[in-house]
C-alpha positions as CSV (number, residue, x, y, z in Angstrom):
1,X,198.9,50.7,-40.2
2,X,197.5,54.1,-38.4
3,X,200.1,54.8,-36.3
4,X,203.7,56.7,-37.2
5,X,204.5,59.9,-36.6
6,X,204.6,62.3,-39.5
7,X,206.6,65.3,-40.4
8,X,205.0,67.7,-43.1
9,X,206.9,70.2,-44.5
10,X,205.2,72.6,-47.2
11,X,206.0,76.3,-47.7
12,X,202.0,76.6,-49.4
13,X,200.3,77.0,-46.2
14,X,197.0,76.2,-47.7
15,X,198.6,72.9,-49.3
16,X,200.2,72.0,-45.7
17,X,197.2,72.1,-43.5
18,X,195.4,69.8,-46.4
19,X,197.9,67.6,-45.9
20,X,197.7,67.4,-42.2
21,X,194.3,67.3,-41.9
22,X,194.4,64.1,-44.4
23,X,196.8,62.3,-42.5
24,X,195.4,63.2,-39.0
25,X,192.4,61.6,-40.3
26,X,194.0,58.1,-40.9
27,X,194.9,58.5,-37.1
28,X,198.9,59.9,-37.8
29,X,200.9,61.8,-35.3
30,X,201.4,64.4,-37.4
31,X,203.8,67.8,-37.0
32,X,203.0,70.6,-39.9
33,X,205.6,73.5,-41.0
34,X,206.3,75.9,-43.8
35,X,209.8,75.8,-43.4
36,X,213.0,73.9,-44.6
37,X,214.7,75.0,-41.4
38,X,212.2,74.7,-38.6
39,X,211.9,71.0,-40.5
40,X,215.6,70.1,-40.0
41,X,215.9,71.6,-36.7
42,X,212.7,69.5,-35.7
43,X,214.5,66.6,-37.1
44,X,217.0,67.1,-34.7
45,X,215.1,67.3,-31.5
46,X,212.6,64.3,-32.1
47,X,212.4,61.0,-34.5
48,X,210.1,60.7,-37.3
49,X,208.6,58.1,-39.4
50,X,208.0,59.7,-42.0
51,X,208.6,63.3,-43.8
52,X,206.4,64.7,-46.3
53,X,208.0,67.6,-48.2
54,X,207.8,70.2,-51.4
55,X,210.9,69.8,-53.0
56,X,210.8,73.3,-54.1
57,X,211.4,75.6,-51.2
58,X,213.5,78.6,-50.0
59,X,216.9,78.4,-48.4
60,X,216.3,74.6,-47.3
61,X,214.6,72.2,-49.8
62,X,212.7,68.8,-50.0
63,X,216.5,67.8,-51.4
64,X,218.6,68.9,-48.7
65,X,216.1,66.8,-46.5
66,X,216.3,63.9,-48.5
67,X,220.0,64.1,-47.8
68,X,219.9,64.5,-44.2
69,X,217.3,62.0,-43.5
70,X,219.7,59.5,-45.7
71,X,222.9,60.5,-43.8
72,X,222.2,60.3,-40.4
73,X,218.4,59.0,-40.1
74,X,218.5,56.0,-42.0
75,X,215.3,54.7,-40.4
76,X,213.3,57.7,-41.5
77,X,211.4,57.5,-45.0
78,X,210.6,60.6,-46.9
79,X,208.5,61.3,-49.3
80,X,208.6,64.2,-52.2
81,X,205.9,66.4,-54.1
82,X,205.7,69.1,-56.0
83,X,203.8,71.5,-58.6
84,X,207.1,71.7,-60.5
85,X,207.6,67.9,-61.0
86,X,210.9,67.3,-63.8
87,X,212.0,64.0,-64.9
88,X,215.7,65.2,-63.8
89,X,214.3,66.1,-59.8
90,X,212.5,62.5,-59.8
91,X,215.5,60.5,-60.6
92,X,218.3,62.6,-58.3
93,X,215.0,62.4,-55.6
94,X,215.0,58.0,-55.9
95,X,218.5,58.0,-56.6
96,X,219.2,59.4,-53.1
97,X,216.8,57.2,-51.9
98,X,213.5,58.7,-51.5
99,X,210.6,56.1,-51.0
100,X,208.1,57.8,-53.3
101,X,207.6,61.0,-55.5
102,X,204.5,62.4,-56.1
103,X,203.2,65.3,-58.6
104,X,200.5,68.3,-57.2
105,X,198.1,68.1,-56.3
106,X,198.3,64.9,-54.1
107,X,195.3,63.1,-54.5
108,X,194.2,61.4,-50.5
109,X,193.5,58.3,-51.7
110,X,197.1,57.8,-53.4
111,X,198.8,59.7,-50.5
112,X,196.9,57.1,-48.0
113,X,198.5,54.0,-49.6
114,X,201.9,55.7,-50.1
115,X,202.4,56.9,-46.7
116,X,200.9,53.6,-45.3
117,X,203.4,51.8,-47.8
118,X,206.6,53.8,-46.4
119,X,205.6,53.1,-42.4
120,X,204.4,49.0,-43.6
121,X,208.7,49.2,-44.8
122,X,209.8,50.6,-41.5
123,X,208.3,48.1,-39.9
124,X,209.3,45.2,-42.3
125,X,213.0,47.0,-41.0
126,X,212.6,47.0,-37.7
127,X,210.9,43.2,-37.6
128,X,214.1,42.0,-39.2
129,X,216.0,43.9,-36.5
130,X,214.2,42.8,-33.5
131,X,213.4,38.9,-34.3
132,X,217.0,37.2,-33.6
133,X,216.4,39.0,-30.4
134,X,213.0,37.6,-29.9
135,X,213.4,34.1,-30.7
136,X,217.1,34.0,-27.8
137,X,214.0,35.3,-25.6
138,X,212.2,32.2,-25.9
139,X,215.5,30.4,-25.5
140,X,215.7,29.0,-29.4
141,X,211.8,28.0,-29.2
142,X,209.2,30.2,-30.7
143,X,206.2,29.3,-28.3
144,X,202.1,29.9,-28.4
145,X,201.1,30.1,-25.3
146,X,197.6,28.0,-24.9
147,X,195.3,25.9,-22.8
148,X,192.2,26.0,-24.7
149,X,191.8,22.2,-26.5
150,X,190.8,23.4,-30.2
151,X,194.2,25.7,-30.1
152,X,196.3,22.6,-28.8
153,X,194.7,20.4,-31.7
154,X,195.8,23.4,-34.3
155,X,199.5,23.6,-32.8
156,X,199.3,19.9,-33.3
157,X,198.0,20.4,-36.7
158,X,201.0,23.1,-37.6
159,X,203.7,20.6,-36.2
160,X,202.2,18.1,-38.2
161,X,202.4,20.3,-41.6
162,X,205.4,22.4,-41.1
163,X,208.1,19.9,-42.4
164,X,206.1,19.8,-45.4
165,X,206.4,22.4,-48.2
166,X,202.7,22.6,-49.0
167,X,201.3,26.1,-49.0
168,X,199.0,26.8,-46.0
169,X,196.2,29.5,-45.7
170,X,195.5,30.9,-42.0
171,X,192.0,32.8,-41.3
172,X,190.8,34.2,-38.0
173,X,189.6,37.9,-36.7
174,X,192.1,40.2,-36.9
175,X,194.3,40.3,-33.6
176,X,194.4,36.3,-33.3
177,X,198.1,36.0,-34.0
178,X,197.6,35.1,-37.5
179,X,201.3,36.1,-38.2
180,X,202.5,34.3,-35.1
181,X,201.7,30.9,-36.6
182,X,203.1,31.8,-39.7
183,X,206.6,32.2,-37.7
184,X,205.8,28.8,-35.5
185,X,205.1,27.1,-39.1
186,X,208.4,28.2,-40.4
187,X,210.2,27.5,-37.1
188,X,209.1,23.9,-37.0
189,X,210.2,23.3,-40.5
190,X,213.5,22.5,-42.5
191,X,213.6,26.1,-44.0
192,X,214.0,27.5,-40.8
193,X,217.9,28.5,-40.9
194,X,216.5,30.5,-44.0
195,X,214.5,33.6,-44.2
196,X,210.7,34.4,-43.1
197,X,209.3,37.0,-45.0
198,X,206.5,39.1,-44.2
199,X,204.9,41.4,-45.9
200,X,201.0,42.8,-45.7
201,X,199.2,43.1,-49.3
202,X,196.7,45.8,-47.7
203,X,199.5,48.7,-47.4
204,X,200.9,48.8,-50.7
205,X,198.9,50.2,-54.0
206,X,199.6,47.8,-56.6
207,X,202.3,49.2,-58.3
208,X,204.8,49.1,-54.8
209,X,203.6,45.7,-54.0
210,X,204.5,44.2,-57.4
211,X,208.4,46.0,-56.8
212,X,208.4,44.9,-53.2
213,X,207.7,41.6,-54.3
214,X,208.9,40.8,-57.7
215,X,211.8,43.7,-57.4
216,X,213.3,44.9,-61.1
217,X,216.6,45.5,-63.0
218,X,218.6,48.6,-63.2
219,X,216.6,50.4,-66.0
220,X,213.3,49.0,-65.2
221,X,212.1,52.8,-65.2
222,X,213.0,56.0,-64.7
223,X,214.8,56.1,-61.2
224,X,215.8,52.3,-61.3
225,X,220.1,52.8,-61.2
226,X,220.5,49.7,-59.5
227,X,219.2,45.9,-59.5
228,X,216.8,45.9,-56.6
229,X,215.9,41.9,-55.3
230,X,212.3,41.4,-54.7
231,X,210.7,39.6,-51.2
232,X,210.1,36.8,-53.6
233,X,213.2,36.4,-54.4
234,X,214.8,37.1,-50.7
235,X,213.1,34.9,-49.6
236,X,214.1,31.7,-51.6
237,X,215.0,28.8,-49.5
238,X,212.5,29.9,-46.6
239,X,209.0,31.2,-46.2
240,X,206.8,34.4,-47.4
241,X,204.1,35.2,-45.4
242,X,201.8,37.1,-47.4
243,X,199.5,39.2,-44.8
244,X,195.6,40.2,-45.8
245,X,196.1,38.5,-48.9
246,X,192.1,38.8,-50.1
247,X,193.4,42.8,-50.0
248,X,195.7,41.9,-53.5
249,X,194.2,43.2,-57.0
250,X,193.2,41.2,-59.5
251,X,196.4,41.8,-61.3
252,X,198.5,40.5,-58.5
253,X,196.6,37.5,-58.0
254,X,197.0,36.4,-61.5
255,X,200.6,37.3,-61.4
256,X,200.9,35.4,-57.7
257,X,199.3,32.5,-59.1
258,X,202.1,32.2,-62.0
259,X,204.6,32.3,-59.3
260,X,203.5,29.5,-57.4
261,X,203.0,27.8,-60.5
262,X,206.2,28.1,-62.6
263,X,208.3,28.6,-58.7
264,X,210.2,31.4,-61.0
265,X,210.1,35.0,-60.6
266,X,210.5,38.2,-63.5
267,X,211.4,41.4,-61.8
268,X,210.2,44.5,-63.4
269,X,212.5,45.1,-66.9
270,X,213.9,41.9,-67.1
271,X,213.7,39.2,-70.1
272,X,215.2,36.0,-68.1
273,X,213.3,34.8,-65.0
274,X,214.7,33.9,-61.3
275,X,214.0,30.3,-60.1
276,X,213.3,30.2,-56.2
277,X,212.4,28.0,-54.1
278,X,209.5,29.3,-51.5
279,X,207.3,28.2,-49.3
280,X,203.9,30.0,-49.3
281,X,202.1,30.8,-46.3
282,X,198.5,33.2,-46.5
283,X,196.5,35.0,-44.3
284,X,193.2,37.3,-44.0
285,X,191.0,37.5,-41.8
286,X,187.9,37.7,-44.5
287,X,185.7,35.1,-45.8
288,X,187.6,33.6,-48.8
289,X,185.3,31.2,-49.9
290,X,182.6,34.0,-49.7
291,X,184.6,36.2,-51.8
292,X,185.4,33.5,-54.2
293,X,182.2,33.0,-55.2
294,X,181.2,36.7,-55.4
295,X,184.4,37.2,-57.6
296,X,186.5,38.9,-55.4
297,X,189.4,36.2,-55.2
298,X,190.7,33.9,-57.8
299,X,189.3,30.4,-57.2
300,X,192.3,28.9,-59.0
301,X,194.4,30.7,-56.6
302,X,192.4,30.3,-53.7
303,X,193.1,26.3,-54.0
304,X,196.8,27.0,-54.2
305,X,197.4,28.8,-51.4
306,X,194.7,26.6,-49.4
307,X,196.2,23.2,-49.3
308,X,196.0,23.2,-45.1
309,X,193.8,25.2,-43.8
310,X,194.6,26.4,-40.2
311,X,191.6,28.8,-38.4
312,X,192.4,30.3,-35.1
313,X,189.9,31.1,-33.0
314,X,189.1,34.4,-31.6
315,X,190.0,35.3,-27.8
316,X,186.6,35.3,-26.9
317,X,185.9,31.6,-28.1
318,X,189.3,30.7,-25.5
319,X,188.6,32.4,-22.7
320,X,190.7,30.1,-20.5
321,X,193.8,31.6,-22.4
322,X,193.2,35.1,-20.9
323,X,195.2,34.9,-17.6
324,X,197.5,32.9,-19.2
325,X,198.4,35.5,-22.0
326,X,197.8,37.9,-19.8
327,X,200.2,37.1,-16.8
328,X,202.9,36.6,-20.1
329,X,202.4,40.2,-21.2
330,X,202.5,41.4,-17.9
331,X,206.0,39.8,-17.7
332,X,206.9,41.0,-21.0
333,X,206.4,44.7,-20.5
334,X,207.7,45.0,-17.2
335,X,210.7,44.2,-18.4
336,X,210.7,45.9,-21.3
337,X,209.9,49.1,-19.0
338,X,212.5,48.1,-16.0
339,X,209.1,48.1,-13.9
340,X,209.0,45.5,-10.5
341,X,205.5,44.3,-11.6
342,X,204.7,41.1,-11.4
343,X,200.9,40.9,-10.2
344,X,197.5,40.9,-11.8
345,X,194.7,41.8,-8.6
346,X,191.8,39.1,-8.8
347,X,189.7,42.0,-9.2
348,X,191.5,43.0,-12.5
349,X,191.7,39.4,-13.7
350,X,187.9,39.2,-13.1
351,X,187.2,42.0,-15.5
352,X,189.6,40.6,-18.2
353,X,188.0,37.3,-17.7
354,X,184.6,38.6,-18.0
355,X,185.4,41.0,-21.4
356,X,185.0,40.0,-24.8
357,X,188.1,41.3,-26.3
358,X,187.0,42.3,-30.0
359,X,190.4,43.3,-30.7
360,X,191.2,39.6,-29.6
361,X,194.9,39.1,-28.4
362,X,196.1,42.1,-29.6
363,X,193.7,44.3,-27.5
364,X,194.7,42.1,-24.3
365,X,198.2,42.9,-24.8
366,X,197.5,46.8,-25.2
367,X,195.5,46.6,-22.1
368,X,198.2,45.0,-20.3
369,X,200.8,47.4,-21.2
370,X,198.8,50.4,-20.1
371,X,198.5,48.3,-17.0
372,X,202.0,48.3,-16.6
373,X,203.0,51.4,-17.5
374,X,200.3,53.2,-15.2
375,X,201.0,51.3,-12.1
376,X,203.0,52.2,-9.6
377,X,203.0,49.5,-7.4
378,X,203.9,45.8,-7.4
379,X,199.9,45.1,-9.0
380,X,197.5,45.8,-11.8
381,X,194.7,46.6,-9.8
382,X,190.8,47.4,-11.9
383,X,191.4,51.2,-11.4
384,X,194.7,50.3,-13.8
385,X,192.6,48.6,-17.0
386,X,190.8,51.4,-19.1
387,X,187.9,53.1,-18.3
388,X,185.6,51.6,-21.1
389,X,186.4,48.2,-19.6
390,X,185.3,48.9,-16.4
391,X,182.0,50.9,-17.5
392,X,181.4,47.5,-20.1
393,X,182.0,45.2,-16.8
394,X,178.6,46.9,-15.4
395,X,176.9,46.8,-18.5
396,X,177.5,43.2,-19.4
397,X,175.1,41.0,-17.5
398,X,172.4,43.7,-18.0
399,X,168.8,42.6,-19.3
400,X,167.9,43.3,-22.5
401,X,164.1,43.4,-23.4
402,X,163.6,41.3,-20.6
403,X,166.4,38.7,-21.9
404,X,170.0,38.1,-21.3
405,X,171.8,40.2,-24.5
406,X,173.3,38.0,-27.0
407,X,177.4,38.0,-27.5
408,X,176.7,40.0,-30.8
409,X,174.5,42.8,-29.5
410,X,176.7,42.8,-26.0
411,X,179.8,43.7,-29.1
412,X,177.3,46.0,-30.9
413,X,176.5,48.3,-27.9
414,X,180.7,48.7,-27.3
415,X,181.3,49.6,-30.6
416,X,178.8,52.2,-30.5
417,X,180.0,53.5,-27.3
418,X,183.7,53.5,-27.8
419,X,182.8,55.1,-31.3
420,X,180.7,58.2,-29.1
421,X,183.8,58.3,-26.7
422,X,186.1,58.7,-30.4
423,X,183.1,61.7,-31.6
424,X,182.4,59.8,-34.4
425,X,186.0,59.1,-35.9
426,X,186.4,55.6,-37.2
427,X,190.4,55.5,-37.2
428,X,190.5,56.4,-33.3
429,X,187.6,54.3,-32.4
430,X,189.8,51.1,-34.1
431,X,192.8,52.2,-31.8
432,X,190.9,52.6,-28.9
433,X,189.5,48.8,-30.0
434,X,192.7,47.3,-30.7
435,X,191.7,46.4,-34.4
436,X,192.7,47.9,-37.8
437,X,189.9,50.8,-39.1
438,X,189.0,47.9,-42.3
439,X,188.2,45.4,-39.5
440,X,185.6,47.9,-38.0
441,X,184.2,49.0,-40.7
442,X,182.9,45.7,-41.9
443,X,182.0,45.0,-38.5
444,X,179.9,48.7,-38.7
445,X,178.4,47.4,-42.5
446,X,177.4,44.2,-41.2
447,X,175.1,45.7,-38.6
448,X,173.5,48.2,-40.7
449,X,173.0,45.3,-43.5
450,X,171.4,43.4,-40.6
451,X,169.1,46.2,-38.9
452,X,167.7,45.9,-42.5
C-alpha cells in the first residue's frame, strides 16, 4: 500500500527529516514537525492515517497523542519510538492502544512494513464499513461485469465451485480483480451470511501477520491485557481471503499449512487450540509453480490451497470489456462526486480501446475517475484522459526497425517513459501506472534479465 497520509512528530530535527524523507520515498503524504502542539493542532484541522511520534517530548508527548488520537480519532493509527524505550512506557503505549512501538534508531526496512501494516488495518476497517453498503448497491448481487468468453467460462467455473468448501487459488496480474472473485466465490456459496475476510500477506512483517491471523491470550507478551481473536478465527463459518500469499515467510507457510490441516487454530500464549471452520481462498499474482520449484513456496502447501485453480486474464487479453467497465465506472464516480456525467466521447473511448492498460482494471478505473472529476461538462472528452495516454496513442502503431513493435516492447517503452516523467522514482512511477511498486519492479528485472 503507498498511499496514506502521514503525520511525523519528532522534537530531534535531524531524526524527523530521516523519517520523512523514508516515508516520502515509499510514495506517503507525509507532514513533518518538532512539536507536540503544532501536532495536535494539525490533528485538528486535517485527517491522518497515521502518526509517527517520540514519546519523549516537551509540554505535549507521544502519550498525550496516543490519547487523543484514541478519544476522538478512532480511525487514526499511531505509532511510538523512542531512544528512552522502558518496559513500563511500552505496555501503558499498547494498552492505550498504540499499533506498534518501536526502539531508536528506527531501522527503514522495519519502519516500511510497520507503517504499511497500520494503513493495510485501516483499510481492513474501512472495507468492513463500506461492504453492506456496496453489495445493497448491486441490489443483493455481487456482479462482474464481462463480455469476453474466457471470463464468462471462469464466472461459470466460480458458480460451479463456490457451494463447495474446497480451497481455491486465484492468479492473474495485479489489478485483474483478483479480490473481486474472492467476494463473488463467497457470495455464491452457503457461507455467505458469514464473514469474508481479507487480509494481504505482503504488508505485515511476520510477527503482525502471525497476531493478525492467529490472535493470542491475555499474557501472550508484554502489552497483551486482553484476549485478542485472530482473522482465523473471525472468520470461522465463512471465508479468508489471503491476498499475495507467495509474499508469506517460510515460517507462516508451515504454520498455514497446519491450519488447513488440523482446521484448529493456537493463538499466541495459549496451550488449548480453537476449532474453526474456514474456507480458504488464495491469491498472488506470481508464478507459483515457478517458485515452488525454486523453493520459494511450500509444495505441500501449494497443493492445498490449489485444489481449483481460477486465472483471470489481464485487461489487455479482454479488450471488449473496456467500454463496458468503463461506462460502469463512469457511473460509479459520478455519483459518488454528485457530478451529471454520463458520457464517454468516441474519441476518448478510442484511446481507452486502443491502450494496453498494464495496471489492468485498476488503472481503467483511476483513469475514469480523473475523467470524472476533471470534466466539466456532460462528457469525457480525450483532452480529459491523462496526458501519457494521449502521447502513447501516437506512439502505438509506430514502426520499429522496420516492424510493427511487439505488445511487450510497446509496454517496455511506457514504462520507461512514465518512469522519466516520475525522475527516476519507482514508487511514483507505480502510481502513475496503476500497479503496486513490487509489480514494477519485477516487470523492470525481467527486462534487464532479458536485454542479457
Amino acid at each position: 500500500m503507498t498511499s496514506g497520509k502521514l503525520l511525523i512528530v519528532d522534537d530531534d530535527k535531524v531524526a524527523m527529516k530521516n523519517l520523512e524523507q523514508v516515508m516520502k520515498k515509499e510514495g506517503y503524504a507525509v507532514t513533518a514537525t518538532q512539536s507536540g502542539s503544532n501536532a495536535q493542532a494539525l490533528l485538528e484541522k486535517q485527517p491522518f492515517d497515521v502518526v509517527l511520534s517520540e514519546l519523549h517530548m516537551d509540554k505535549v508527548d507521544g502519550m498525550q497523542l496516543l490519547r487523543r488520537c484514541r478519544e476522538s480519532l478512532p480511525d487514526t493509527e499511531v505509532i511510538l519510538f523512542t531512544g528512552q524505550a522502558t518496559l513500563e512506557s511500552a505496555v501503558e503505549a499498547m494498552k492505550l492502544g498504540a499499533f506498534y512501538f518501536l526502539a531508536k534508531p528506527c531501522q527503514p526496512d522495519e519502519l516500511r512494513k510497520v507503517v504499511a501494516g497500520a494503513l493495510e488495518k485501516i483499510r481492513l476497517r474501512c472495507e468492513g464499513r463500506s461492504l453492506r453498503q456496496q453489495v445493497e448497491s448491486y441490489q443483493g448481487e455481487l456482479r462482474i461485469l464481462t463480455q469476453d468468453s474466457r471470463m464468462q467460462h471462469l464466472l461459470d467455473m466460480a458458480r460451479q465451485v463456490a457451494p463447495t468448501d474446497c480451497n481455491i487459488l486465484i492468479t492473474g496480474e495485479s489489478g485483474t480483480g483478483k479480490e473481486l472473485f474472492a467476494r463473488y466465490l463467497h457470495h455464491h456459496s452457503r457461507r455467505d451470511p458469514r464473514p469474508f475476510v481479507a487480509v494481504n500477506c505482503g504488508a505485515f512483517n511476520e510477527e503482525l501477520l502471525a497476531n493478525e491471523l492467529f490472535g493470542h491470550v491475555k499474557g501472550a507478551f508484554t502489552g497483551a491485557h486482553a484476549d485478542k481473536k485472530g482473522l482465523l478465527e473471525a472468520a470461522s463459518g465463512g471465508t479468508l481471503f489471503l491476498d499475495e500469499i507467495t509474499e508469506m515467510s517460510p515460517t507462516m507457510q508451515v504454520k498455514l499449512l497446519r491450519v488447513i490441516q488440523e482446521k484448529e487454530v493456537l493463538p499466541l500464549g495459549a496451550t488449548t487450540p480453537v476449532k474453526i471452520d474456514v474456507r480458504f481462498i488464495a491469491a498472488t499474482n506470481r508464478d507459483v509453480q515457478e517458485m515452488v520449484k525454486l523453493g520459494g513456496f511450500r509444495q505441500d502447501l501449494y497443493f492445498r490451497l490449489n485444489v481449483v485453480n481460477l486465472h483471470i486474464p489481464a485487461l489487455s487479453a479482454r479488450r471488449e470489456d473496456v467500454p463496458l467497465l468503463a461506462h460502469h465506472f463512469l457511473s460509479k464516480h459520478a455519483a459518488l462526486m454528485g457530478k451529471d456525467v454520463g458520457e464517454l466521447a468516441p474519441d476518448a473511448l478510442d484511446l481507452l480501446r486502443a491502450y494496453d492498460f498494464p495496471g489492468n482494471v485498476r488503472e481503467l478505473e483511476n483513469i475514469i475517475e480523473r475523467g470524472v472529476a476533471v470534466t466539466t461538462g456532460h462528457s469525457i472528452e480525450s483532452a480529459h484522459l491523462p496526458g501519457d495516454l494521449r502521447d502513447l496513442s501516437i506512439r502505438t502503431f509506430r514502426k520499429k526497425a522496420g516492424r510493427i513493435p511487439t505488445l511487450e516492447e510497446q509496454e517496455q517503452d511506457y514504462i520507461a517513459w512514465v518512469l522519466q516523467e516520475a525522475g527516476g522514482n519507482q514508487t511514483a512511477a507505480a502510481q502513475m501506472l496503476g500497479i503496486d511498486r513490487v509489480s514494477l519492479w519485477r516487470k523492470l528485472k525481467r527486462y534487464e534479465a532479458e536485454k542479457g
